[in-house]
MOPAC internal coordinates of N, CA, C and O (Angstrom, degrees):
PM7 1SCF
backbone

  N    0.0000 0     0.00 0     0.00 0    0    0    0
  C    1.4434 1     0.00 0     0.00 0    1    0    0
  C    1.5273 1   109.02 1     0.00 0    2    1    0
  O    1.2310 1   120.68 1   -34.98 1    3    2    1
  N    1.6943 1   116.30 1   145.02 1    3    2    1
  C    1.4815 1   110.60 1  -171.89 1    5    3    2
  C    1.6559 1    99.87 1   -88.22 1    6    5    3
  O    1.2310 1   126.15 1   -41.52 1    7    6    5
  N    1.2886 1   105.78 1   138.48 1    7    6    5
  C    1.3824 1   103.41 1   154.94 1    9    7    6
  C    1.5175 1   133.50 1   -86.14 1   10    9    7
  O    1.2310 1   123.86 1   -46.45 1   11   10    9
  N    1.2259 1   110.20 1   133.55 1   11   10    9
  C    1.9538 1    99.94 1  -176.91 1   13   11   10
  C    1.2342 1   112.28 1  -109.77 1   14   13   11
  O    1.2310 1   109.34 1   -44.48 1   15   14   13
  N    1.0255 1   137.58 1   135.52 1   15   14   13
  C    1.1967 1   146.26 1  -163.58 1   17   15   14
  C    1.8686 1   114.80 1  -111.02 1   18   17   15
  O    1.2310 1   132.75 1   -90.62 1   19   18   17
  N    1.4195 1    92.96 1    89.38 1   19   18   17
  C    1.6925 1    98.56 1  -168.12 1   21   19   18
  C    1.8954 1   121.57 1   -82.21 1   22   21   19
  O    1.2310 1   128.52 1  -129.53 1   23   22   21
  N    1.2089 1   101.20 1    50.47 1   23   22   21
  C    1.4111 1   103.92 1  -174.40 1   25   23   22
  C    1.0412 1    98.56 1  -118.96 1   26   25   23
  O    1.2310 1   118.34 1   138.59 1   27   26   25
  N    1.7933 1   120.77 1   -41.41 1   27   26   25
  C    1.4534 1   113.93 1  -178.03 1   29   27   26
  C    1.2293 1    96.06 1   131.28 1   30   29   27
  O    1.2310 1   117.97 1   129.93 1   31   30   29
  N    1.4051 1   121.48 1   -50.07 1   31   30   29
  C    1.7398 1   111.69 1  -168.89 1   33   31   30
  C    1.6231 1    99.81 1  -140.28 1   34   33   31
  O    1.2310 1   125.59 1   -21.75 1   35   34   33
  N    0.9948 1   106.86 1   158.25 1   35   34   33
  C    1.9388 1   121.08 1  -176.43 1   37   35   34
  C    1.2743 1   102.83 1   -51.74 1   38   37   35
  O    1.2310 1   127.20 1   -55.24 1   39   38   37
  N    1.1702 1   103.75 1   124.76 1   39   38   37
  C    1.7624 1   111.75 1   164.09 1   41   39   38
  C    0.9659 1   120.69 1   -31.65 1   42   41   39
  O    1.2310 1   113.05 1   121.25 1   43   42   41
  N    1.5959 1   130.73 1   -58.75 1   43   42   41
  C    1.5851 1   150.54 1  -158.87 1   45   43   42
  C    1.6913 1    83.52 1   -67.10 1   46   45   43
  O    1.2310 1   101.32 1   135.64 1   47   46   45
  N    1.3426 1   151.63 1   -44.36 1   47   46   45
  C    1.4313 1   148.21 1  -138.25 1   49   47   46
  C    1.5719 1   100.05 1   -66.18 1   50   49   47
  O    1.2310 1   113.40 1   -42.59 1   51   50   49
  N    0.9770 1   130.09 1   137.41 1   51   50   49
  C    1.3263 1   153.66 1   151.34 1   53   51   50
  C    1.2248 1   123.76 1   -56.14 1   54   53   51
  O    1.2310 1   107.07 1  -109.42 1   55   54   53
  N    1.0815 1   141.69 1    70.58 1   55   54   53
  C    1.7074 1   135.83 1  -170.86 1   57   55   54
  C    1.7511 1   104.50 1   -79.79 1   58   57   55
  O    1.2310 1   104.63 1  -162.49 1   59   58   57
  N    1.2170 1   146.00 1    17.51 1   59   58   57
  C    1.1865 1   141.38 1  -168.40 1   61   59   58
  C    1.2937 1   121.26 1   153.02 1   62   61   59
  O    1.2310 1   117.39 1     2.11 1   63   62   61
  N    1.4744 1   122.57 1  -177.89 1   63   62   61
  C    1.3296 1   115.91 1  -152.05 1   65   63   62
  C    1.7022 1   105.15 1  -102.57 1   66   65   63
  O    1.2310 1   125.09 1    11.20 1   67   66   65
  N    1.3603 1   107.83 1  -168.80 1   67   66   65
  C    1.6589 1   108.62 1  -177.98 1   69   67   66
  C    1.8051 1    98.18 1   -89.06 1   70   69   67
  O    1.2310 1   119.55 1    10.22 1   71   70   69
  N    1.4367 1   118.47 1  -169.78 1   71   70   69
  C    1.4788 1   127.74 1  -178.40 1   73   71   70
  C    1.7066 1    87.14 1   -87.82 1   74   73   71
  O    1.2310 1   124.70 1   123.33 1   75   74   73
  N    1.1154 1   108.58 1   -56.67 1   75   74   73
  C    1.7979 1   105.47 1   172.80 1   77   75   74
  C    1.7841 1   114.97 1   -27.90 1   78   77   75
  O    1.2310 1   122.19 1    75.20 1   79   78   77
  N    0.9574 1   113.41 1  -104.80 1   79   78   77
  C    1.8187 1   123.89 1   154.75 1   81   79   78
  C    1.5662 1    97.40 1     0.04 1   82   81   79
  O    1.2310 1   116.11 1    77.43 1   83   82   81
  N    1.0571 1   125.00 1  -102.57 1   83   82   81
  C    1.7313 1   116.53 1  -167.00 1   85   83   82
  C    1.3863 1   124.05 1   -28.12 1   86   85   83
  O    1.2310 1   126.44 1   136.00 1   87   86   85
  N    1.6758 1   105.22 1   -44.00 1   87   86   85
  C    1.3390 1   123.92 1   178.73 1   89   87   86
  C    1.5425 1   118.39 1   -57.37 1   90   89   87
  O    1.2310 1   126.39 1   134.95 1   91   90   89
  N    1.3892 1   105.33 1   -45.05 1   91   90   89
  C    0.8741 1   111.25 1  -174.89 1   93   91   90
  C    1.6349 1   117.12 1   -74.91 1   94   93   91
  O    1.2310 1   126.08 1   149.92 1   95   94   93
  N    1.9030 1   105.91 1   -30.08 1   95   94   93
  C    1.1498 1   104.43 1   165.88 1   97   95   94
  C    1.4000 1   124.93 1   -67.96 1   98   97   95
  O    1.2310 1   124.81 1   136.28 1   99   98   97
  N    0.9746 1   108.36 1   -43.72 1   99   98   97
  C    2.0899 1   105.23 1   175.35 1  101   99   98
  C    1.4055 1    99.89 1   -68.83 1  102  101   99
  O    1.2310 1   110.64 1   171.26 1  103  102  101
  N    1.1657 1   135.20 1    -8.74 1  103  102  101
  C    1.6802 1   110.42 1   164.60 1  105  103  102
  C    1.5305 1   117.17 1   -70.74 1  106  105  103
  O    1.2310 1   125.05 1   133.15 1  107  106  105
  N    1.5844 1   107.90 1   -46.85 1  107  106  105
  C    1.2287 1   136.08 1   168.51 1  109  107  106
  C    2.0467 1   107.57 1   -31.39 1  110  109  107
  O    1.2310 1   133.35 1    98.34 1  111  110  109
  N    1.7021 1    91.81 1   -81.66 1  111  110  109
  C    1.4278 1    96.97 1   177.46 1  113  111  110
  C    1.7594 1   113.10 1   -56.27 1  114  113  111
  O    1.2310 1   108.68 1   163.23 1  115  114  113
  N    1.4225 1   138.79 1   -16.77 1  115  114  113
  C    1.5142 1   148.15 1   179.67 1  117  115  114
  C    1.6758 1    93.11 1   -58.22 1  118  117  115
  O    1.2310 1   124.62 1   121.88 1  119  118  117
  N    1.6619 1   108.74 1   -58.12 1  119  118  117
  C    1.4208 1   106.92 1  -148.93 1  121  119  118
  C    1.7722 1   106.98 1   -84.56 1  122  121  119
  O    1.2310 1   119.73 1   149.91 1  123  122  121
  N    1.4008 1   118.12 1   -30.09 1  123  122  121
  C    1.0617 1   140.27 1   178.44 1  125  123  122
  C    1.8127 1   104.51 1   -62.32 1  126  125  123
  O    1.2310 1   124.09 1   138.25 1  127  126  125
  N    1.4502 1   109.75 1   -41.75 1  127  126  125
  C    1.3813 1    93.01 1   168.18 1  129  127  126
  C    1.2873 1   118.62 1   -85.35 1  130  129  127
  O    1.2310 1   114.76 1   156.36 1  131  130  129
  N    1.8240 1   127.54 1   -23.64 1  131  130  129
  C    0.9668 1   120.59 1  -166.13 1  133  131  130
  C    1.5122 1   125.28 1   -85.30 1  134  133  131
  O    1.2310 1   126.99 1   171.04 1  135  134  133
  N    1.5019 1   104.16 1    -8.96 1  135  134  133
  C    1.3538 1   123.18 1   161.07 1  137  135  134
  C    2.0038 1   127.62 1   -57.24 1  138  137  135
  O    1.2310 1   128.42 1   156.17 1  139  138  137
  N    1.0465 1   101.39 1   -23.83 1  139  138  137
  C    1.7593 1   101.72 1  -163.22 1  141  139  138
  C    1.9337 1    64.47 1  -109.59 1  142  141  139
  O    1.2310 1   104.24 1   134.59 1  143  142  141
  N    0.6898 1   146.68 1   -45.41 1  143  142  141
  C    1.5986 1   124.89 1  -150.26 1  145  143  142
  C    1.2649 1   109.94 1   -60.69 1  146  145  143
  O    1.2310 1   131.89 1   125.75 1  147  146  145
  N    1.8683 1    94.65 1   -54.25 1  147  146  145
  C    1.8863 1   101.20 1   168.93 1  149  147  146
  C    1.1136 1   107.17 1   -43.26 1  150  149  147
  O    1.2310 1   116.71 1   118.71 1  151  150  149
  N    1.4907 1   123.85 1   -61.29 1  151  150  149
  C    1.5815 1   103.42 1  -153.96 1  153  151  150
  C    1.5868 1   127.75 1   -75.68 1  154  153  151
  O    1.2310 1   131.61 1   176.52 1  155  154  153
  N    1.8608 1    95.20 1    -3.48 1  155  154  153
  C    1.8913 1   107.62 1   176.52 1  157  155  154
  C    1.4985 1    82.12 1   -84.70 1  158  157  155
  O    1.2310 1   111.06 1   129.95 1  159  158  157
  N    1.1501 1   134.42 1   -50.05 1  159  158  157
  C    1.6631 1   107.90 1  -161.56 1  161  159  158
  C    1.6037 1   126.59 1   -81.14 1  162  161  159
  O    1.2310 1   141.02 1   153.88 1  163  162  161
  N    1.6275 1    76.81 1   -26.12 1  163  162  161
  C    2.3503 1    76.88 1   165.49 1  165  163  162
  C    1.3187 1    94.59 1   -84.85 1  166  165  163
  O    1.2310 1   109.98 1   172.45 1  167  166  165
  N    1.2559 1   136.41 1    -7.55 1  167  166  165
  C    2.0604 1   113.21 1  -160.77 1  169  167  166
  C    1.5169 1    96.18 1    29.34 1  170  169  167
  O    1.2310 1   127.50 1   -96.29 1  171  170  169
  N    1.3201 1   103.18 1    83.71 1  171  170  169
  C    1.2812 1   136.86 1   147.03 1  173  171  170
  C    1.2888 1   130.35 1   -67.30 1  174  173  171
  O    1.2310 1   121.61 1   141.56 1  175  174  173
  N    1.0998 1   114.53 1   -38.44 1  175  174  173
  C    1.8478 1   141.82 1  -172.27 1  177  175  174
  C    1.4544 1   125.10 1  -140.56 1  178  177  175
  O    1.2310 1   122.35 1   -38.61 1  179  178  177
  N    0.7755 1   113.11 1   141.39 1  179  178  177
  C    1.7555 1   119.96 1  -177.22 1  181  179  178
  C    1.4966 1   102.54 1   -44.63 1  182  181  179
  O    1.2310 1   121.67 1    13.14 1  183  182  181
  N    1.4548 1   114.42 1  -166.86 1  183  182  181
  C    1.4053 1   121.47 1   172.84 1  185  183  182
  C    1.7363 1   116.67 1   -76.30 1  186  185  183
  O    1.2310 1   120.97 1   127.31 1  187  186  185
  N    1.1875 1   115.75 1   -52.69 1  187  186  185
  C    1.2884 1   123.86 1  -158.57 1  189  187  186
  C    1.5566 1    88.11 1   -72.36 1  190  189  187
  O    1.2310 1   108.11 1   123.64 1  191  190  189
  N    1.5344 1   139.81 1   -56.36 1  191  190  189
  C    1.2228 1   151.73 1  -150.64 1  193  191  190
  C    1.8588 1    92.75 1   -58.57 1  194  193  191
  O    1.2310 1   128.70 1   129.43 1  195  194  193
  N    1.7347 1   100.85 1   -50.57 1  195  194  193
  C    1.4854 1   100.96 1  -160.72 1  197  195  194
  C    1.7320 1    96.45 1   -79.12 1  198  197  195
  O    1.2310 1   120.79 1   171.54 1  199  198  197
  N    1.0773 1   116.09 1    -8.46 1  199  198  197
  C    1.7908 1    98.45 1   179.03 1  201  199  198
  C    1.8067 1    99.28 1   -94.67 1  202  201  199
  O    1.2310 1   114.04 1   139.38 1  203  202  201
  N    1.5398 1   128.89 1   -40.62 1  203  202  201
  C    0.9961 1   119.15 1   172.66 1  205  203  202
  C    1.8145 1   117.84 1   -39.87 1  206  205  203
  O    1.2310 1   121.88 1   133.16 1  207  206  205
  N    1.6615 1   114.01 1   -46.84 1  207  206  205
  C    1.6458 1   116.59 1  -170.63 1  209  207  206
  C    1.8907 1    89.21 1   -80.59 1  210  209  207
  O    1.2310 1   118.08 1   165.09 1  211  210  209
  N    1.1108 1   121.26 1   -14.91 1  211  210  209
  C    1.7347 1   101.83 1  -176.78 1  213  211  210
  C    1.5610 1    99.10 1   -75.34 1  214  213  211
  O    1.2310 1   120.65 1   111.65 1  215  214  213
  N    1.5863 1   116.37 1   -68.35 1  215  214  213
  C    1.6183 1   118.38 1   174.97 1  217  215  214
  C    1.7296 1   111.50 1   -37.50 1  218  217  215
  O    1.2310 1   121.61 1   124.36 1  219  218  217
  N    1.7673 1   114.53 1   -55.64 1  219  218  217
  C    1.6317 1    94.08 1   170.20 1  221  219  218
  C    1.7811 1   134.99 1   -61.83 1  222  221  219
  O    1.2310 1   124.79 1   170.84 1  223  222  221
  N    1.4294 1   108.41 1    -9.16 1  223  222  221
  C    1.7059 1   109.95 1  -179.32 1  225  223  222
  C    1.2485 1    76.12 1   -99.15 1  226  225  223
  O    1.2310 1   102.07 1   105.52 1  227  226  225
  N    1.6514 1   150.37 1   -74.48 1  227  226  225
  C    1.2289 1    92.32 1  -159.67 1  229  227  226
  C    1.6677 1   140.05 1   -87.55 1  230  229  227
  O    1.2310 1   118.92 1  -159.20 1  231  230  229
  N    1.3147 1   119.67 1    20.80 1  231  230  229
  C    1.2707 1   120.08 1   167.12 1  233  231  230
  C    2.2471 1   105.87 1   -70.23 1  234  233  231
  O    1.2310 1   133.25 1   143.04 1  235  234  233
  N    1.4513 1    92.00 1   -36.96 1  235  234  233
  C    1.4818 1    84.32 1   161.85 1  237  235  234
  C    1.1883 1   144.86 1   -75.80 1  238  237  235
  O    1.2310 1   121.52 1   160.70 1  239  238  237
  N    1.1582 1   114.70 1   -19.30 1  239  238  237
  C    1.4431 1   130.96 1   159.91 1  241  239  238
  C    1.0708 1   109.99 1   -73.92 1  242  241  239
  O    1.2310 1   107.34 1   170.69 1  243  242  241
  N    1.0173 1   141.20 1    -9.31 1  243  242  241
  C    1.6501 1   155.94 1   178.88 1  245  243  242
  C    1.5842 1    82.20 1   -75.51 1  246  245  243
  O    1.2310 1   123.41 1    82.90 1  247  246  245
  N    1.3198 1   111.06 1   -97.10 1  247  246  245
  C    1.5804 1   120.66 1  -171.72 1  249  247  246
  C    1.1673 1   104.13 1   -19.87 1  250  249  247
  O    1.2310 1   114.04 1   119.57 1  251  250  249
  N    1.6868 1   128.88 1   -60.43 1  251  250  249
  C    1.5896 1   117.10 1  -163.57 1  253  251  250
  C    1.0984 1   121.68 1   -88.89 1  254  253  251
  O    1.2310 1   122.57 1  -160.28 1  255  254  253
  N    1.4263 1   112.68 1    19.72 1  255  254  253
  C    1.3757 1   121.73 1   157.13 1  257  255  254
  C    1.4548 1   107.74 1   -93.43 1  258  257  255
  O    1.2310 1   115.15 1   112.78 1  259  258  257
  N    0.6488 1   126.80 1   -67.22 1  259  258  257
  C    1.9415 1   139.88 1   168.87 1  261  259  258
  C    1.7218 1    95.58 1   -27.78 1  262  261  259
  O    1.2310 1   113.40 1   117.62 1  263  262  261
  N    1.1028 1   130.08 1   -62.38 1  263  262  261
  C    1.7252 1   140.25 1  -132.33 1  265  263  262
  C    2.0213 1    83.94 1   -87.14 1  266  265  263
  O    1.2310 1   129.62 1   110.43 1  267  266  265
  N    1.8583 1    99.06 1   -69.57 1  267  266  265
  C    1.2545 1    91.00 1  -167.72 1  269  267  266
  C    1.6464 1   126.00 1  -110.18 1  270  269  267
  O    1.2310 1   120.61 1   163.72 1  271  270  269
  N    0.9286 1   116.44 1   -16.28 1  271  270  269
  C    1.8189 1   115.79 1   137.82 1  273  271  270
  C    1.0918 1   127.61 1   -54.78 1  274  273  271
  O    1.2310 1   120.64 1   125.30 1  275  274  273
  N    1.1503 1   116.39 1   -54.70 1  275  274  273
  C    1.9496 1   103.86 1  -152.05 1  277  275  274
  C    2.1807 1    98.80 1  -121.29 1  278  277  275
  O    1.2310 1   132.16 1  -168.36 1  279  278  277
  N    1.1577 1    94.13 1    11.64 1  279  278  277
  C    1.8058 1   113.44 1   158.58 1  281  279  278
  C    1.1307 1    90.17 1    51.91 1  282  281  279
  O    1.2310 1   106.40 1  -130.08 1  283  282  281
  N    1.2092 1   142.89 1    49.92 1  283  282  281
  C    1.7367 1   121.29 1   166.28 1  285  283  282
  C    1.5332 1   112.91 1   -69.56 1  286  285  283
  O    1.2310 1   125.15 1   163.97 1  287  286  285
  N    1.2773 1   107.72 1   -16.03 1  287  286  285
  C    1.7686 1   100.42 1  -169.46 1  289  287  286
  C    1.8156 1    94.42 1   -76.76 1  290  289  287
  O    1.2310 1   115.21 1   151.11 1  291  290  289
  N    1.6729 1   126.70 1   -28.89 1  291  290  289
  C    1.1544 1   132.16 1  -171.60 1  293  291  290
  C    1.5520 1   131.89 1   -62.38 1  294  293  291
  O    1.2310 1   133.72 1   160.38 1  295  294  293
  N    2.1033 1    91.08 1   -19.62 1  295  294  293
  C    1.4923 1   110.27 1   179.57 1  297  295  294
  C    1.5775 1   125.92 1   -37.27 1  298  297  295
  O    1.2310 1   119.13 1   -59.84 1  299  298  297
  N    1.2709 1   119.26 1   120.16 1  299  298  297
  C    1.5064 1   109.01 1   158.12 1  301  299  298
  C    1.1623 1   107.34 1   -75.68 1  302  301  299
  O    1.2310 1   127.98 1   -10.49 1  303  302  301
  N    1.6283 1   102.23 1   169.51 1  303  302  301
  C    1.6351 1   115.29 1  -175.38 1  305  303  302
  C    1.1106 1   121.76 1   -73.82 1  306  305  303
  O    1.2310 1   100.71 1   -10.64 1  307  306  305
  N    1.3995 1   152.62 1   169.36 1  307  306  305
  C    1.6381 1   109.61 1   -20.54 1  309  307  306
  C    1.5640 1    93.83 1   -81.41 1  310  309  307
  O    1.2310 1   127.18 1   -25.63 1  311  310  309
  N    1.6789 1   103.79 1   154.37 1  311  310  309
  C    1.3196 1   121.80 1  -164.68 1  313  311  310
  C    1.4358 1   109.01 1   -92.17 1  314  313  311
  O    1.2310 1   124.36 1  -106.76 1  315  314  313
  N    1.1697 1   109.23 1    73.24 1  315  314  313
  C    1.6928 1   114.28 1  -179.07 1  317  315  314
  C    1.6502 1   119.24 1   -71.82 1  318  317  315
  O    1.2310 1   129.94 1   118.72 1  319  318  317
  N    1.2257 1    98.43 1   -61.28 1  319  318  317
  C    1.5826 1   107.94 1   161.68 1  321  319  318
  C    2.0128 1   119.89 1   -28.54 1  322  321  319
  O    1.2310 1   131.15 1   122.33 1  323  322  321
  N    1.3561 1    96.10 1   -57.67 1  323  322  321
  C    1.1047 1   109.35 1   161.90 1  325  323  322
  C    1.5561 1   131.23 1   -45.56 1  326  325  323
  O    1.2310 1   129.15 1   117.58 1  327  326  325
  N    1.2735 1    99.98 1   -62.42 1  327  326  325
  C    1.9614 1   122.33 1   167.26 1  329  327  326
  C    1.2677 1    82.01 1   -46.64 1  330  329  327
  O    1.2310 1   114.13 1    69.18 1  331  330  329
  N    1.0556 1   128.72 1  -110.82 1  331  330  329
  C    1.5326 1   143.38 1  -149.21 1  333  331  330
  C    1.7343 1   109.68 1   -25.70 1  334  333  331
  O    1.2310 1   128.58 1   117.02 1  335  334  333
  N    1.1671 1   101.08 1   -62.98 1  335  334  333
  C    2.0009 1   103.62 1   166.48 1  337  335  334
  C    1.4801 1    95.58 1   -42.12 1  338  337  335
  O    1.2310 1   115.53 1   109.02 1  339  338  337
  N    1.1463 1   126.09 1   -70.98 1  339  338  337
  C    1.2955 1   117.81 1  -159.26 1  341  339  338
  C    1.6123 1   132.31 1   -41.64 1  342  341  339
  O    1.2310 1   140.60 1   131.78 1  343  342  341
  N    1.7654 1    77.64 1   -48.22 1  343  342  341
  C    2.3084 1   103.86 1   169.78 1  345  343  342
  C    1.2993 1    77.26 1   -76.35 1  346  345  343
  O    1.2310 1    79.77 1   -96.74 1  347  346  345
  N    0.9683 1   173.87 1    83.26 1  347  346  345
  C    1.5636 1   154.32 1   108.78 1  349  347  346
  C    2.2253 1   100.69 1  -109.81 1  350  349  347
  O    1.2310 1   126.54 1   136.43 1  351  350  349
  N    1.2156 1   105.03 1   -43.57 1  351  350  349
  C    1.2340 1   110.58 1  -160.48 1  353  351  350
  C    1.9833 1    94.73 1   -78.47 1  354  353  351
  O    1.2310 1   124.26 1   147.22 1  355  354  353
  N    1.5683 1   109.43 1   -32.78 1  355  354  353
  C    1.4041 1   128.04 1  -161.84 1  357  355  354
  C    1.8072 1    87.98 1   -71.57 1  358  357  355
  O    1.2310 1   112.64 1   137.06 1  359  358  357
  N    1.4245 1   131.49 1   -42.94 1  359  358  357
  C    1.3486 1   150.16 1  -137.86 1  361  359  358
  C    2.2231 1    79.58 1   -96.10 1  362  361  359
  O    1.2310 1   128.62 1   124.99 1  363  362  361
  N    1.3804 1   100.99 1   -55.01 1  363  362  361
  C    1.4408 1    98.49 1  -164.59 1  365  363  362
  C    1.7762 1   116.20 1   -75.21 1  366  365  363
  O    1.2310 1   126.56 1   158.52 1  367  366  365
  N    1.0724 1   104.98 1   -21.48 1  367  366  365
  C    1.3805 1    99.34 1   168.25 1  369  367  366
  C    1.1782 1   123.32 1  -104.36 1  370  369  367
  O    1.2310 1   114.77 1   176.90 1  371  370  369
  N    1.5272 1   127.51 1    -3.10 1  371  370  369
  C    1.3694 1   133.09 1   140.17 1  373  371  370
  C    1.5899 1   111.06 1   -33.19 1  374  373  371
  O    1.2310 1   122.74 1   104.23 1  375  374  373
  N    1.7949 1   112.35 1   -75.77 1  375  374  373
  C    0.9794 1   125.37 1  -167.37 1  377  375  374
  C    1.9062 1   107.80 1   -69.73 1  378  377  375
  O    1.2310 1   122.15 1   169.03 1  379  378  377
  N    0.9775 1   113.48 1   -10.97 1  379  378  377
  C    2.1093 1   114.31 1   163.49 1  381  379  378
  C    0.9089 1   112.60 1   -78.46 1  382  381  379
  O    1.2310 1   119.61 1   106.97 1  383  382  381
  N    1.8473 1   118.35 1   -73.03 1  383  382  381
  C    1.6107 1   121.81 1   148.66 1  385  383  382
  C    1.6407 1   121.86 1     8.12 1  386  385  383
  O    1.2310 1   117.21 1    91.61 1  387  386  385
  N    1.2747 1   122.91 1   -88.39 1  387  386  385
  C    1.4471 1   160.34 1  -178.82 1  389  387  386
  C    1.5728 1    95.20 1   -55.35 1  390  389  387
  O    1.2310 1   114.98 1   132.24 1  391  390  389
  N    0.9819 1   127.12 1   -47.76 1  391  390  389
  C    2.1236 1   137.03 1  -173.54 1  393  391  390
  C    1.6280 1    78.98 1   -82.25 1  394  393  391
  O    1.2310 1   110.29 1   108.83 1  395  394  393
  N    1.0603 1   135.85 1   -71.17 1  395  394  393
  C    1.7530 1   106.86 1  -162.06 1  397  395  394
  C    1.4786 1   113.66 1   -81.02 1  398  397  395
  O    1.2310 1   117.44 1   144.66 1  399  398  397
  N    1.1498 1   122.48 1   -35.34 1  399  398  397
  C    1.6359 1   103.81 1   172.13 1  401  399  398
  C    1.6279 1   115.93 1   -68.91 1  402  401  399
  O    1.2310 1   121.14 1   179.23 1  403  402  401
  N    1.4003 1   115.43 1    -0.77 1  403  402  401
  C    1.4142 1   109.10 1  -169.38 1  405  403  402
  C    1.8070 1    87.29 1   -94.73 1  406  405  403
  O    1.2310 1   121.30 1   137.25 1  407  406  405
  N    1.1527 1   115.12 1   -42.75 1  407  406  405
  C    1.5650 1   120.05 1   167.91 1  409  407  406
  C    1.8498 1   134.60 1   -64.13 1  410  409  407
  O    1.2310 1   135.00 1   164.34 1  411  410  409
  N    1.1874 1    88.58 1   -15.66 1  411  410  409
  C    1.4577 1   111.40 1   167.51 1  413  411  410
  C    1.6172 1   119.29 1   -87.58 1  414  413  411
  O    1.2310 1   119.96 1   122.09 1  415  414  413
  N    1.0844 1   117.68 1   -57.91 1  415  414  413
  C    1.4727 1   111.05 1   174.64 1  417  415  414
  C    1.0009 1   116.11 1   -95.63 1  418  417  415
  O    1.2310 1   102.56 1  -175.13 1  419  418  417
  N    0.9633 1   149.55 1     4.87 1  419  418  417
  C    1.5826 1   163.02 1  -163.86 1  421  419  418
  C    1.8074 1    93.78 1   -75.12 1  422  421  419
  O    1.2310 1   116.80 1   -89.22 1  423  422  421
  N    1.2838 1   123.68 1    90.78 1  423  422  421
  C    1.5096 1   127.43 1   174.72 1  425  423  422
  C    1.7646 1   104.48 1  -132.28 1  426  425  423
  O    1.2310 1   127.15 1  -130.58 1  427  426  425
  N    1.4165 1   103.85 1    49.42 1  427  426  425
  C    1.8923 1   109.39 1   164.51 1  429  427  426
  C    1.5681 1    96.15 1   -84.88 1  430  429  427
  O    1.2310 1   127.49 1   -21.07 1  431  430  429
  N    1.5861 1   103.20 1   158.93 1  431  430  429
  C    1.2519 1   112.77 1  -168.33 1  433  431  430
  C    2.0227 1   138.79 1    25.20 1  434  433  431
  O    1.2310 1   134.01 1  -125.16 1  435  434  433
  N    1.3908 1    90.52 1    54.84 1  435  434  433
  C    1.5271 1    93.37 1  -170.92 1  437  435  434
  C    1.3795 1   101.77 1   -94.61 1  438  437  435
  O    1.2310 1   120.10 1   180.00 1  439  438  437

């Protein structure tokens, strides 16, 4: 006899992470912000130094949002979710890209 399975998706499926995993992610995202704050409020570092560690925490905080919130490493195949972030990130630095060189050379009527 077939069995049907009226929920929609396989029992065994995983929809999200453990209490571990989250935890571990908001510790993650805690220290990652609390790092660039110290060093804007002691001026710890010159200018260029303190914008280089702001752009690197948040490209990491980027990751631990992706990794342990929103599970992209958890994806089954084909990785659409994935694709799509990707044309999303490809779409956004086109359009930053394109905003500073259009602001950079831009010398009409000087």
């Amino acid at each position: 006899m077939e069995k049907h399975n009226t929920h929609g998706h396989d029992a065994h499926e995983s929809h999200g992470g453990s209490m571990k995993s989250y935890v571990i992610g908001f510790l993650f995202s805690i220290v990652l912000t609390i790092i660039p704050l110290v060093v804007v409020l002691n001026d710890l570092l010159n200018k260029t130094a303190t914008t280089v560690l702001i752009l690197v925490m948040a490209v990491l905080q980027f990751a631990v949002q992706l990794i342990f919130f929103m599970h992209i490493k958890d994806e089954k195949k084909p990785r659409f979710n994935l694709m799509a972030l990707i044309f999303g990130l490809v779409i956004l630095l086109t359009i930053v890209a394109g905003s500073i060189w259009i602001m950079t050379y831009n010398t009409v009527a000087s």
